[in-house]
N, C-alpha and C positions, 0 to 999 in steps of 0.2 A: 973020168968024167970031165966035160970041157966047159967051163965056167965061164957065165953069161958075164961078162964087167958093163954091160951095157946097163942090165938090173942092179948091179951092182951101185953103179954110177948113179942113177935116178934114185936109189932107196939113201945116197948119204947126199944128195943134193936135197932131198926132202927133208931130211932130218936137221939139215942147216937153215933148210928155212923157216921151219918151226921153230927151231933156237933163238934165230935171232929174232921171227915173229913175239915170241915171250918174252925173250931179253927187252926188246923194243917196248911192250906194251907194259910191262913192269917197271920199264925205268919211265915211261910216260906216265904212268898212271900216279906215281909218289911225284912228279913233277910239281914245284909250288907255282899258284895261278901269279899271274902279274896284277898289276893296278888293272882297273876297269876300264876299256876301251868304248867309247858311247857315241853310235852312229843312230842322228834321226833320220827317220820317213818322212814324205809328205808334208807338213807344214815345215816352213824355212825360219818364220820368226818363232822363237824358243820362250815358249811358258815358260817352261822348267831349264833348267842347264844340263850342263852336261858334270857339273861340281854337284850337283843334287842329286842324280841319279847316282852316281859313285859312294856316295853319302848313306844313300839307301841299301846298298850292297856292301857296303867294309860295316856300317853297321848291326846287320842281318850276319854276321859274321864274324865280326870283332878285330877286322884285319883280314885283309885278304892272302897279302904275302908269303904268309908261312902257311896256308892252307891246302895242302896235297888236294889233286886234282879231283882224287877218287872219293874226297870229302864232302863236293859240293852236292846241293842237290838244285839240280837246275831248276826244277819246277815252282819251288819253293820262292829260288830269287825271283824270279818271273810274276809271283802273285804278289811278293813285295813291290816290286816296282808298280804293278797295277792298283796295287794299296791306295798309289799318290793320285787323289781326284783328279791331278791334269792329264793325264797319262791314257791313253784309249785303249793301247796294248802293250806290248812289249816280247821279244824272244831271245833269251839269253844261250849262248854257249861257249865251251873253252876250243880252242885253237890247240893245235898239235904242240905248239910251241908254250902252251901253257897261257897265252893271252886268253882274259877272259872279256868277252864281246856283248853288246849288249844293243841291240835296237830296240827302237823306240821309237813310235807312233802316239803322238799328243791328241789331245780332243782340238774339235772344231769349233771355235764359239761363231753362235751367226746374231745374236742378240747381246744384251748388256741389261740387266735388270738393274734400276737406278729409284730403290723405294727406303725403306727403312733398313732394306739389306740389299748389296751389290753385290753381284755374282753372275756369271756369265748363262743361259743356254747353249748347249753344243747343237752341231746336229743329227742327234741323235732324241733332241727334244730331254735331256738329261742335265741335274747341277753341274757348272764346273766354277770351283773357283776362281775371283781374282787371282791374276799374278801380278807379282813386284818386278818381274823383269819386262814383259810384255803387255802393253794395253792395244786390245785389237780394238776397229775403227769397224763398228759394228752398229746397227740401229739399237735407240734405249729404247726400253721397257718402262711403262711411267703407269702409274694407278694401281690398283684393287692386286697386288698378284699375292699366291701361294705358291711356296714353294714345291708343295707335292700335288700340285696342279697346275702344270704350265700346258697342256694338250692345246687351248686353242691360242693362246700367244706364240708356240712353237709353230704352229700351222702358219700361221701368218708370218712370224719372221723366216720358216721356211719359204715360205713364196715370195719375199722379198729378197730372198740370197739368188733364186732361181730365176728372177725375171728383171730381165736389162733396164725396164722403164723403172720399174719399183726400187731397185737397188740404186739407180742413181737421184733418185728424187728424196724416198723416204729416209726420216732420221729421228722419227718416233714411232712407238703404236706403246698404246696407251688403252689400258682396260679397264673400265669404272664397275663400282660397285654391285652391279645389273648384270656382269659378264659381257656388257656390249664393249665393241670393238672401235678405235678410231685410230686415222693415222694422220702425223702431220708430214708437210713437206718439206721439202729445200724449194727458201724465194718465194712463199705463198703464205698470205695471210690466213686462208683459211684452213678447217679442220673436215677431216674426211670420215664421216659417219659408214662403217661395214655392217655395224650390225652384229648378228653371229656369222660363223663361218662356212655357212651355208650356200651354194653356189661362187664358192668364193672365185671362181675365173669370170664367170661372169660379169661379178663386183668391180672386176678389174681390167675387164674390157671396156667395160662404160665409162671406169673413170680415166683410163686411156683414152676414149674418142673423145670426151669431154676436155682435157686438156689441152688435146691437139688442138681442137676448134677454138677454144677460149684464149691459147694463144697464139694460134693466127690473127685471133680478132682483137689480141690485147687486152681481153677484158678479165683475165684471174685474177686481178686487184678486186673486182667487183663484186668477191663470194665472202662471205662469212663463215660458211657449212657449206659442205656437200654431201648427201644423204644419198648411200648405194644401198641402204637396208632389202629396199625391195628390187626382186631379182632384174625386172624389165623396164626400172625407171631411175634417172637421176635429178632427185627433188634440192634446187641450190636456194639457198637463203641468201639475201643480196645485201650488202653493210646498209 
């Protein structure tokens, strides 16, 4: 009987690489993770650090060092770091080499609530708090607010983060007791009556052509108010 070494050949080259597949995956597996490696997304100035998130994970843990890799449970660290209010997301995992990785996506603040309590809006129209390392240069929030009611001051500082005139002019809105809306500007004495937030592109084309015309003419010194409440008229109160 003349024997195949060909089969022979593939059944013990199989069998070596299942071994060392195993070999490999068991000594990876009791491998201990390293310290926490921490790469952010998307915003460049840092609410949080990169020493806080680590903080949050040797904590959730008790030390990471001596932690076999087959210990962690990734999901786990993941909803720890999104614990932290600044925090938008996060995805954590271990490296072959046992480094354990961690991204990380911060919130967006596009407001600054400035009343009996500071705290940011993200946009997401959601809390986020002050940080001690970063203060964004963001429009305040001034009058009447709740905190588990921000829908229509989110609207509004969302349209101020998305529109070129808005964002470089305004550096209040301000909401009184009535729910009604005002914004102040940058270099202008007066105060700009919204109303609710109803047609609000409208609101904001009028008081875009009104500004343009008023400073051609030089005359924005000469308002007190300007009143966009109703949708097809801009009613100015004159000092």
């Amino acid at each position: 009987m003349k024997v195949n070494w060909n089969y022979i050949k593939m059944f013990v080259l199989l069998g070596v690489v299942v071994f060392l597949f195993a070999f490999a995956s068991a000594r990876n597996a009791h491998r201990s993770v390293s310290d926490p490696q921490v790469k952010f997304v998307g915003e460049n100035n840092l609410f949080v650090t990169s020493e806080a998130v680590s903080k949050l994970l040797i904590q959730n843990y008790g030390g990471l060092k001596n932690v076999p890799k087959e210990a962690l449970v990734l999901n786990e660290l993941e909803n720890t770091l999104k614990s932290n209010p600044l925090i938008k997301s996060a995805e954590v995992y271990v490296a072959v080499n046992g480094t354990l990785n961690a991204e990380i996506e911060q919130k967006t603040p596009i407001a600054r609530v400035s009343t009996n309590a500071s705290y940011y809006i993200d946009d997401e129209g959601m809390f986020m708090p002050l940080s001690k390392n970063y203060s964004a240069r963001v429009p305040l929030v001034t009058g009447s607010i709740e905190k588990n009611n921000l829908t229509n001051v989110y609207k509004i500082a969302r349209k101020v983060k998305n529109d070129d005139f808005l964002k470089k002019h305004v550096f209040e809105i301000n909401q009184d007791n009535n729910k009604q809306l005002y914004l102040r500007l940058r270099k202008c004495d007066f105060i700009v009556k919204l109303g609710d937030v109803n047609f609000l592109d409208k609101k904001v084309n009028n008081l875009k052509a009104f500004y343009k015309k008023n400073q051609k003419d030089n005359t924005l010194g000469n308002y007190s108010k300007v009143n966009l409440e109703f949708e097809n008229q801009v009613i100015c109160t004159k000092i």
